[in-house]
C-alpha positions in Angstrom: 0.0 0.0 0.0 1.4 3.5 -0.8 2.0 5.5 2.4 0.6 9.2 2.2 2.9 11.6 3.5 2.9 13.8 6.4 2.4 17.0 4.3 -0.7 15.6 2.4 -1.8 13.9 5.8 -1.8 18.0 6.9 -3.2 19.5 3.9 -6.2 16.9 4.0 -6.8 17.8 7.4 -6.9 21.8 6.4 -9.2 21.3 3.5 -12.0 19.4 5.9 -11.0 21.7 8.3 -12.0 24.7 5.9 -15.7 23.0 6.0 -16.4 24.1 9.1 -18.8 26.9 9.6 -20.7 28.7 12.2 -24.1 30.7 12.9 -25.8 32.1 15.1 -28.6 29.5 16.9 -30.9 30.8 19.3 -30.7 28.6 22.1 -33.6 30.7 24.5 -35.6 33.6 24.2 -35.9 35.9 21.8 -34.3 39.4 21.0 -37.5 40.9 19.4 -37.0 43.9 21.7 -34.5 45.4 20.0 -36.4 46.0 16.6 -36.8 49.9 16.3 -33.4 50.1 18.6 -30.7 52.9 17.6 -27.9 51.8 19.7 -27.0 48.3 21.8 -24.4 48.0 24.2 -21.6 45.7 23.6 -19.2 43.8 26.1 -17.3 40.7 26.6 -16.2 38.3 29.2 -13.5 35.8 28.9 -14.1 34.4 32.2 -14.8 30.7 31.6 -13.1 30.3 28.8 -11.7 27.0 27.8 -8.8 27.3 25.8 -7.3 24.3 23.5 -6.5 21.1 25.2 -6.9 23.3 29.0 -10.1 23.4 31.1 -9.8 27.5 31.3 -7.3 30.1 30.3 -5.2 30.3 33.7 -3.6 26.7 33.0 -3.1 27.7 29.1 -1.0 31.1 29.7 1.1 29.6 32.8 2.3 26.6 30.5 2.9 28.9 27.9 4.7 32.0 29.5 7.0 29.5 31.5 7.9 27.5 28.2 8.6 30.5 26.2 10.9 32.7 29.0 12.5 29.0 29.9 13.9 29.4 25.8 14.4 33.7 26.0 14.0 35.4 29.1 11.2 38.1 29.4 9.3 36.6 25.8 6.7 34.8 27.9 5.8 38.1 30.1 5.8 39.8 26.6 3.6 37.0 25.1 1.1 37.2 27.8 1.0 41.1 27.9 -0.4 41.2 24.0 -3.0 37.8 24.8 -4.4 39.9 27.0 -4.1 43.4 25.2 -5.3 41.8 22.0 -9.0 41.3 23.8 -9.5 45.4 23.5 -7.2 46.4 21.2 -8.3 44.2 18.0 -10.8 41.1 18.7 -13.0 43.6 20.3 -13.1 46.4 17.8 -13.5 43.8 15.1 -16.0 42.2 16.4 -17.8 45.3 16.8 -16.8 46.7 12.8 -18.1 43.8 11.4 -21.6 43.8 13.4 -22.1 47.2 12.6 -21.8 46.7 8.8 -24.6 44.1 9.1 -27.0 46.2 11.0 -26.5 50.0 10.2 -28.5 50.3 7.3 -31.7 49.4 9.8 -30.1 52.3 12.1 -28.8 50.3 14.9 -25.2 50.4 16.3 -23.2 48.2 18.5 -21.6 50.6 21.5 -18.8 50.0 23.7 -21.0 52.3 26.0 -24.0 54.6 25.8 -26.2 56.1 28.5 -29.0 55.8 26.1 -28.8 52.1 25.0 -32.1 50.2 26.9 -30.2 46.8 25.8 -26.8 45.4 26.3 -25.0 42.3 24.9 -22.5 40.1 26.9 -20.4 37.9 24.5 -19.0 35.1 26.2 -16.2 33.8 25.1 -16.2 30.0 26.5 -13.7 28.1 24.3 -10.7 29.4 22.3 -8.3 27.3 19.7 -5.8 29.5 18.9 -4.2 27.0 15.9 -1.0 28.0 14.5 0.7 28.0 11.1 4.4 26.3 11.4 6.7 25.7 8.5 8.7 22.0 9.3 11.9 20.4 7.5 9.1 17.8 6.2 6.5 20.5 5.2 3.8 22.4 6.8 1.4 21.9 9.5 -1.5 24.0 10.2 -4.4 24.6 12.3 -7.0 27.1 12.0 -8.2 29.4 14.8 -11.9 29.0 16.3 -14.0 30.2 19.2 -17.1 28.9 20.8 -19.6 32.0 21.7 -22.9 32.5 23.8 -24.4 36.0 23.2 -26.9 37.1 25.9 -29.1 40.4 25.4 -29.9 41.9 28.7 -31.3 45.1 30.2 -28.8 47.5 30.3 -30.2 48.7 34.0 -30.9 45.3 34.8 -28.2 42.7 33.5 -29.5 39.5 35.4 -32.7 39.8 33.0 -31.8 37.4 30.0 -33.9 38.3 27.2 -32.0 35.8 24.6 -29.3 34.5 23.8 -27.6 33.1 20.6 -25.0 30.8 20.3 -22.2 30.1 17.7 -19.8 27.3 18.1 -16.4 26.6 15.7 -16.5 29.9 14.4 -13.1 29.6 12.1 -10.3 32.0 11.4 -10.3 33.1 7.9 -8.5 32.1 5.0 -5.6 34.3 4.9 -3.4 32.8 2.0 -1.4 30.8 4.2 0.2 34.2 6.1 -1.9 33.5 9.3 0.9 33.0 11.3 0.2 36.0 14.1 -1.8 33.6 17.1 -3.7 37.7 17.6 -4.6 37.9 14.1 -6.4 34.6 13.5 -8.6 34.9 16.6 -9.2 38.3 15.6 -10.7 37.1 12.5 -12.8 34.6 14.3 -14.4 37.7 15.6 -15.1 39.3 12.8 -17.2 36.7 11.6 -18.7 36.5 14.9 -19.7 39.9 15.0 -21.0 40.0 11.1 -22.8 36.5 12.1 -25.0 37.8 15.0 -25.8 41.1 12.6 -26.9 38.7 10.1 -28.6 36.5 12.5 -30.6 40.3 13.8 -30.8 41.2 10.1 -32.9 38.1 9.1 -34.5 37.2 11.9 -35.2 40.2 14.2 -34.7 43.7 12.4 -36.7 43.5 8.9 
């Protein structure tokens, strides 16, 4: 029998990979309330987030700063400073970008605050893959990026009221012509789509 090499091995895995694809699923309630809407709150919590083969995020960033300052001294502090600044500084942005493309031509906006917004949604974060993209002596190896997500919408004044919630699960970095070697900038794309996913998900379902 002719044995299949590791490179194709990894570039079959890729292409079914690539067939992955995520949507928003309303898993209770309904967010009906927010037809006729201007603005909607948006904020994030990372709190109970799973993240590859670790039960939450603690465990995954200890390994990892230790094994990287154990090779160069200081690159682990420096590598945990940007996983962090990376929530604020591009997933969050993004996410918010691509939502508000979806759902500004029905006159509603996604906030990072407003006093005026009756509505707020909390996007949980509960699982992160953060793949990577390695070039090897024998070939390439890759893994795309992908987040689980549960959206709530709650009252802004009274956040403990669930009106709905959404969920999205696998949502896969984007294709970007094999350069996706940045960890930041292939979970950043997972949020783009989530964000342009929940304002199509409002778009069809909830704004027309």
């Amino acid at each position: 029998m002719k044995k299949i090499s590791i490179p194709i091995i990894v570039s079959i895995f890729v292409l079914f990979s690539l067939n992955i694809f995520a949507q928003a699923k309303l898993v209770s309630g309904d967010m009906k309330v927010l037809k006729g809407q201007s603005e909607v709150i948006l904020k994030y919590d990372y709190s109970n987030m799973g993240v590859g083969k670790y039960k939450n995020a603690d465990e995954y960033t200890s390994e990892k700063v230790a094994e990287m300052n154990k090779k160069k001294e200081g690159s682990g502090d420096a590598w945990l400073e940007k996983w962090n600044s990376d929530r604020t500084e591009r997933f969050e942005p993004s996410f918010r970008k691509d939502f508000n493309n979806e759902v500004e031509s029905f006159s509603l906006s996604g906030k990072d605050d407003s006093p005026n917004a009756k509505y707020t949604f909390i996007i949980r974060t509960t699982f992160t893959e953060p793949g990577f993209n390695a070039t090897m002596a024998i070939g390439f190896a890759k893994k795309p990026a992908t987040i689980d997500v549960i959206i709530d919408l709650v009252e802004t004044a009274n956040p403990g009221n669930v009106i709905g919630s959404v969920e999205m699960k696998k949502i896969q970095s984007k294709n970007m012509g094999g350069y996706d070697y940045d960890t930041g900038g292939r979970i950043e794309s997972c949020y783009e789509r989530a964000g342009e996913y929940l304002g199509k998900y409002l778009v069809k379902n909830v704004l027309k």
